[in-house]
Structures are given as C-alpha cells and as structure tokens.
C-alpha positions as CSV (number, residue, x, y, z in Angstrom):
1,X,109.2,-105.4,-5.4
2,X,109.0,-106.0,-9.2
3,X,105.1,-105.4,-9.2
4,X,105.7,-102.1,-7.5
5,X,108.1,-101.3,-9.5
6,X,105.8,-102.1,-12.9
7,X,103.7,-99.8,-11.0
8,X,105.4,-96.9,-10.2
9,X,107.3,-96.0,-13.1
10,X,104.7,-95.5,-15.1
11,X,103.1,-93.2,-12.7
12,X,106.1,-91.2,-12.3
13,X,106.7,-91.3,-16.6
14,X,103.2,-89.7,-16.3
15,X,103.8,-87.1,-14.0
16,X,107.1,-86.2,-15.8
17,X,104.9,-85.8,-18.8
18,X,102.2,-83.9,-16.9
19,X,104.9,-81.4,-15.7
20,X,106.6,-80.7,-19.2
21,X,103.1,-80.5,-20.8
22,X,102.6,-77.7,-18.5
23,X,105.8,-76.1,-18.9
24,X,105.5,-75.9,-22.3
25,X,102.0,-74.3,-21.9
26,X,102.9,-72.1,-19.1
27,X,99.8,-70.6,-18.4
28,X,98.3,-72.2,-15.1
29,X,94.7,-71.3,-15.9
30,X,94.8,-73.1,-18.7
31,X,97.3,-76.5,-17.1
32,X,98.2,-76.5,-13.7
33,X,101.3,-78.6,-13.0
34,X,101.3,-81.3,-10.6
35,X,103.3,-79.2,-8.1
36,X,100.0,-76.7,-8.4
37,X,97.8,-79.4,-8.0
38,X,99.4,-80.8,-4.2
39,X,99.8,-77.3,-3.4
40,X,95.6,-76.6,-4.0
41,X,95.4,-80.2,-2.5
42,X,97.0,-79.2,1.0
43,X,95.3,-76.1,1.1
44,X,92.2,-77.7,0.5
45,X,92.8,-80.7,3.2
46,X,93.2,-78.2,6.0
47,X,89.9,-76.8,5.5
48,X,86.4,-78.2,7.4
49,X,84.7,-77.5,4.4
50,X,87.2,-80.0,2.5
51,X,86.3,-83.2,4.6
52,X,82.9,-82.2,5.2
53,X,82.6,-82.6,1.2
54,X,84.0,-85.7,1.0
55,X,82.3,-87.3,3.5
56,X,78.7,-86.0,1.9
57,X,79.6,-87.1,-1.4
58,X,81.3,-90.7,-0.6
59,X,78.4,-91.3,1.5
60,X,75.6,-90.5,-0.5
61,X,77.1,-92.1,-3.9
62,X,77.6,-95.2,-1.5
63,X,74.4,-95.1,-0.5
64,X,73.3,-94.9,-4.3
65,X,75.5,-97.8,-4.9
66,X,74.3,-100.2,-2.4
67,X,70.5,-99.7,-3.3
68,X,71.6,-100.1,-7.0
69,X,73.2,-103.2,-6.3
70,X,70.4,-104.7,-3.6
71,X,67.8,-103.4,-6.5
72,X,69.2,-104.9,-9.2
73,X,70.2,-108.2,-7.7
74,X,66.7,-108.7,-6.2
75,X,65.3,-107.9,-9.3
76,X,67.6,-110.5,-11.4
77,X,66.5,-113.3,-9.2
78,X,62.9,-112.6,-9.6
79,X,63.6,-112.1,-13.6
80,X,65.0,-115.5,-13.4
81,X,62.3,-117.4,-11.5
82,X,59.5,-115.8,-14.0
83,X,60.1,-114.7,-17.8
84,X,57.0,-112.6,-17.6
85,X,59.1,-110.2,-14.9
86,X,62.0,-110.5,-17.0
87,X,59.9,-109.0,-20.1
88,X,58.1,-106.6,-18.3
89,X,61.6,-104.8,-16.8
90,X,63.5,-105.2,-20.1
91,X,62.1,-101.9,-21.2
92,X,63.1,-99.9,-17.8
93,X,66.5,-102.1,-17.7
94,X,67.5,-100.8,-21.6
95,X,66.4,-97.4,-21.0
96,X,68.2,-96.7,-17.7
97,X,71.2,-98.2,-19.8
98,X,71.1,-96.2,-22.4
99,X,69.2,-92.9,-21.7
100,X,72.4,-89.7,-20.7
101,X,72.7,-89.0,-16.7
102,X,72.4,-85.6,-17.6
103,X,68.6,-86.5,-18.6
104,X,67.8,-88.6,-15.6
105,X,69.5,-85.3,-13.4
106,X,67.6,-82.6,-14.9
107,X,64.6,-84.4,-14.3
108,X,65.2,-85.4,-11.0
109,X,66.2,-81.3,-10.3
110,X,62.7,-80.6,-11.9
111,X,60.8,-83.0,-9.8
112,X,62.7,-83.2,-6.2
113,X,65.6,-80.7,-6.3
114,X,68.9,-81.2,-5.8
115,X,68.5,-83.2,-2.3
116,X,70.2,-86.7,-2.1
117,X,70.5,-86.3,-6.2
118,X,73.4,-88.1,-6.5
119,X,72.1,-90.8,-3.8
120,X,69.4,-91.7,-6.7
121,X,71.6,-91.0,-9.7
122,X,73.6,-93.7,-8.4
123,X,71.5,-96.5,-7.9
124,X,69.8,-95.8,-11.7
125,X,73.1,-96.5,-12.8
126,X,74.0,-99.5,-11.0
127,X,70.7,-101.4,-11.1
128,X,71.3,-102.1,-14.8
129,X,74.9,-103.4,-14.4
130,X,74.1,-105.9,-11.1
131,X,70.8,-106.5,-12.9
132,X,72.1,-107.9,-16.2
133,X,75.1,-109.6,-15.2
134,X,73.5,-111.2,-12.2
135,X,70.8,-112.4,-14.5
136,X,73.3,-113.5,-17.1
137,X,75.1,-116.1,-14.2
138,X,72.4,-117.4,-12.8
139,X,71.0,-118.2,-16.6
140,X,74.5,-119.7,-16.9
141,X,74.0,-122.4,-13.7
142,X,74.8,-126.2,-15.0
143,X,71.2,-127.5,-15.1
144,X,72.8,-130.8,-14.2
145,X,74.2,-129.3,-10.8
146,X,70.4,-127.8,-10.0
147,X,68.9,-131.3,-10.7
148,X,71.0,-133.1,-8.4
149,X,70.0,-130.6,-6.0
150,X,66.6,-131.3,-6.8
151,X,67.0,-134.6,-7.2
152,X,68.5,-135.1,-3.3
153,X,66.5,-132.4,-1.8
154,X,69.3,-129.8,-1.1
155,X,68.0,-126.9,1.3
156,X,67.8,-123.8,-0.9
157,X,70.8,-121.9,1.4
158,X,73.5,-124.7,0.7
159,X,71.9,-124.6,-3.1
160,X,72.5,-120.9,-2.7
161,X,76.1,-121.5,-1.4
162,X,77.7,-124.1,-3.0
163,X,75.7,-123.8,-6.6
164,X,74.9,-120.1,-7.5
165,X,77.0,-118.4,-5.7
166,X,80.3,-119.8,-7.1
167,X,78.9,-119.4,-10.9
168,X,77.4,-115.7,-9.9
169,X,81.1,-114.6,-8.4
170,X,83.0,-113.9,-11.3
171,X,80.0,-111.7,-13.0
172,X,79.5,-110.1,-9.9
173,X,83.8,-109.4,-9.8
174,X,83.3,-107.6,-13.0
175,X,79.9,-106.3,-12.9
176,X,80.8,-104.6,-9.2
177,X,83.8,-103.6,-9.9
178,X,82.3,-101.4,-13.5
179,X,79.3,-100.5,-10.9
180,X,81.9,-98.6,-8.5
181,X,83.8,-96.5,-10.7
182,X,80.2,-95.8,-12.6
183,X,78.8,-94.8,-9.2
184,X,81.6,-92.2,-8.7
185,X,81.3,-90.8,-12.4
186,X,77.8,-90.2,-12.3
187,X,77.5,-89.3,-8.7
188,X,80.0,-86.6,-9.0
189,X,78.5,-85.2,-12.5
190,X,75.0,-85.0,-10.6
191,X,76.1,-83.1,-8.1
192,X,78.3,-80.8,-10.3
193,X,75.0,-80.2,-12.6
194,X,72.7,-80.2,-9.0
195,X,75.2,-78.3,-7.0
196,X,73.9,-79.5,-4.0
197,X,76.1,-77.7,-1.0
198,X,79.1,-79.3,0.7
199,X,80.2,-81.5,-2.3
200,X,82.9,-82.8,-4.5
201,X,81.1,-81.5,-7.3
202,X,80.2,-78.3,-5.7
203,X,83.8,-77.8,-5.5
204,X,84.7,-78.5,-8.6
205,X,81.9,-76.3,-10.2
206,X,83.4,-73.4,-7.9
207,X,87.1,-73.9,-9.6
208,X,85.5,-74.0,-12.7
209,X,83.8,-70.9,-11.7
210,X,87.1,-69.3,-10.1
211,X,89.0,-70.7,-12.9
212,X,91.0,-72.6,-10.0
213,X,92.7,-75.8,-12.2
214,X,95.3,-76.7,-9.4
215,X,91.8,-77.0,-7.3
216,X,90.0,-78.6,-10.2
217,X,93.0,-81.6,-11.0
218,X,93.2,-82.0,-6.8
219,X,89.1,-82.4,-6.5
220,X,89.7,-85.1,-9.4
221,X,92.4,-86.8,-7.8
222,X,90.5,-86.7,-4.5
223,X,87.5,-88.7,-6.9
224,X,90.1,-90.9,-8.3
225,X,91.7,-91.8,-4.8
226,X,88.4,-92.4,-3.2
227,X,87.1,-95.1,-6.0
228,X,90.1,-96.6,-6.2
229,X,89.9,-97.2,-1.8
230,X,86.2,-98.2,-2.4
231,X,86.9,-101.0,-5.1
232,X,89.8,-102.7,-3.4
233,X,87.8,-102.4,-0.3
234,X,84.6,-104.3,-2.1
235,X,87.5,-106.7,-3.7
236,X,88.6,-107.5,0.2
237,X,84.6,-107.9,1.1
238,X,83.9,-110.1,-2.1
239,X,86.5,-112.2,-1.4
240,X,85.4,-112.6,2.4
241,X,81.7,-113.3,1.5
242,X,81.9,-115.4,-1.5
C-alpha cells in the first residue's frame, strides 16, 4: 500500500499542476486540461478508426523491435567470435547511433514510401542498443568460468545457460528495457513524418493539423500507456526465459 501510495501522489500532484497550468492559460488550443484530454480520449476510443490505429502502429513498431533485437544480438555474437566482424560493423553500428531518425525517414520515404516505415525505423534503432550491450556482456564473461567449460567439455547449450546467459541478463535488462521506449519514440516520429494511414502518428499529425490538443495529449498518453504495457510485459518474459 505504501509503494502505491509513493506512486500515486505524485501522479495526482502532477495532474493538479497540469490543470492549474491550464487554467491559468485558459486558451485550450494552446493547453488543453486533463479533463479535455479524457474527454478527446473517450471520443476517440469509441471510434474503429481509433483501435484500428493502435493496433497498426503497436504492431509494426513491435515488429521493428523484434528484428532490431534478433539483428543486433546475432550480430554481437558473431562480433565476439571474430574481431575482423567486430571492425567491419563498427562503422554501421556508430552511424545508426548517431545519425537523426528524421535522416534515416526521409530517406526511407525517398527510396520505399511510407509502407512499413516505422517497422524499419525501428529495428535501425534497436540493433545498436542490443548490439553493443550484448557485445559488452559477453566481452565481460569470467575467462576462468569459459575454461572450465573447456576444460570439461561442457555442451555449448548448458555453456549457453549457465555461463553467458546469467552475465548477458543484466545488460540485456537495461539495454531492452532503453530499446522499448526508443522503439515507440522513433516509431511514432516516423510515422508522423511518413503519415502512413491508420496510425498513431497519423493521428497526431491530424490534431496538429486541426489544432486538436485534447486529441494531441490523449494520442500521447495512448503512446505512453502502450510502452509502458510492452516493457513490463518484456520484464515478465525476461524474467521467465532467463
């Protein structure tokens, strides 16, 4: 009871402040108030359109997020293995890091239109994160513990089990756990730059556009709602596998 209670007054200190900001302003084109923003949020929710939007969008950034990870994790075992494939996809690995989404979209748009955008978005961003931290815990295996293996011939699925994978879970915790909340950021701002139809970020171009904010603040907390199901989900899943 105490940890909801740590919990939930801040939330509601929040919304209090939320609600006076917007008093105070008074002008809902410019801050809609949270009563604005569940009122836009039921209207939206008993539309088709709403949940057909939802499910497009958490799909395909799921989608994006799964190759990412399978990509990237693949990858970082190969890396390890050989330092000639860790050299040749430094390069790529640096530049998908540090290169804007905004670049990577417009291209894409250019080359393949705005089809399964966010799907490929997606997985650019999270190959990096699973990449490097993967890589960085299996560099991190006790040698001594990978001897003994050697040493008494330990079938590489038990080595697998009972070596890497309890030195790879805490990076992967962290690095999954950044790659979830990345995958929604960058998925969404894809599809609001692609405007690719029946999407989150379709809809919130079209409040933009309409100069809707209730609808605006409810697509975000729709965004926020949905990552925040998806991480503790892959928290439950983590802890079951590993």
């Amino acid at each position: 009871m105490q940890k909801v209670v740590k919990r939930v007054i801040p939330i509601v200190a929040w919304l209090l402040i939320w609600q006076l900001v917007a008093i105070i302003v008074h002008n809902k084109i410019l801050l809609a108030g949270p009563f604005e923003t569940v009122k836009a949020l039921a209207a939206l929710a008993g539309t088709s359109e709403f949940w057909t939007s939802v499910g497009e969008t958490t799909g395909r950034i799921l989608l994006g997020f799964l190759v990412g990870s399978v990509i990237g994790i693949l990858l970082s075992y190969a890396a390890y293995k050989n330092s000639v494939i860790e050299d040749f996809l430094k390069p790529i690995v640096i530049t998908l890091k540090s290169v804007p989404v905004a670049s990577f979209v417009i291209l894409l748009l250019i080359w393949f239109g705005n089809k399964g955008i966010s799907t490929v978005i997606c997985a650019m961003v999270v190959f990096p994160i699973l990449y490097m931290n993967t890589l960085e815990g299996l560099k991190s295996t006790d040698v001594k513990l990978l001897e003994m293996a050697k040493v008494f011939r330990m079938p590489g699925d038990r080595a697998v089990r009972f070596i890497y994978l309890p030195q790879l879970k805490p990076f992967w915790k962290s690095a999954f756990k950044l790659a979830i909340g990345m995958s929604f950021k960058s998925g969404i701002a894809a599809e609001v730059i692609g405007q690719p139809l029946h999407t989150i970020g379709n809809g919130l171009y079209l409040s933009k556009v309409y100069l809707e904010t209730g609808e605006l603040f409810a697509w975000t907390i729709v965004v926020v709602l949905i990552a925040f199901v998806c991480e503790k989900l892959l928290n439950i899943v983590l802890e079951f596998v590993l």
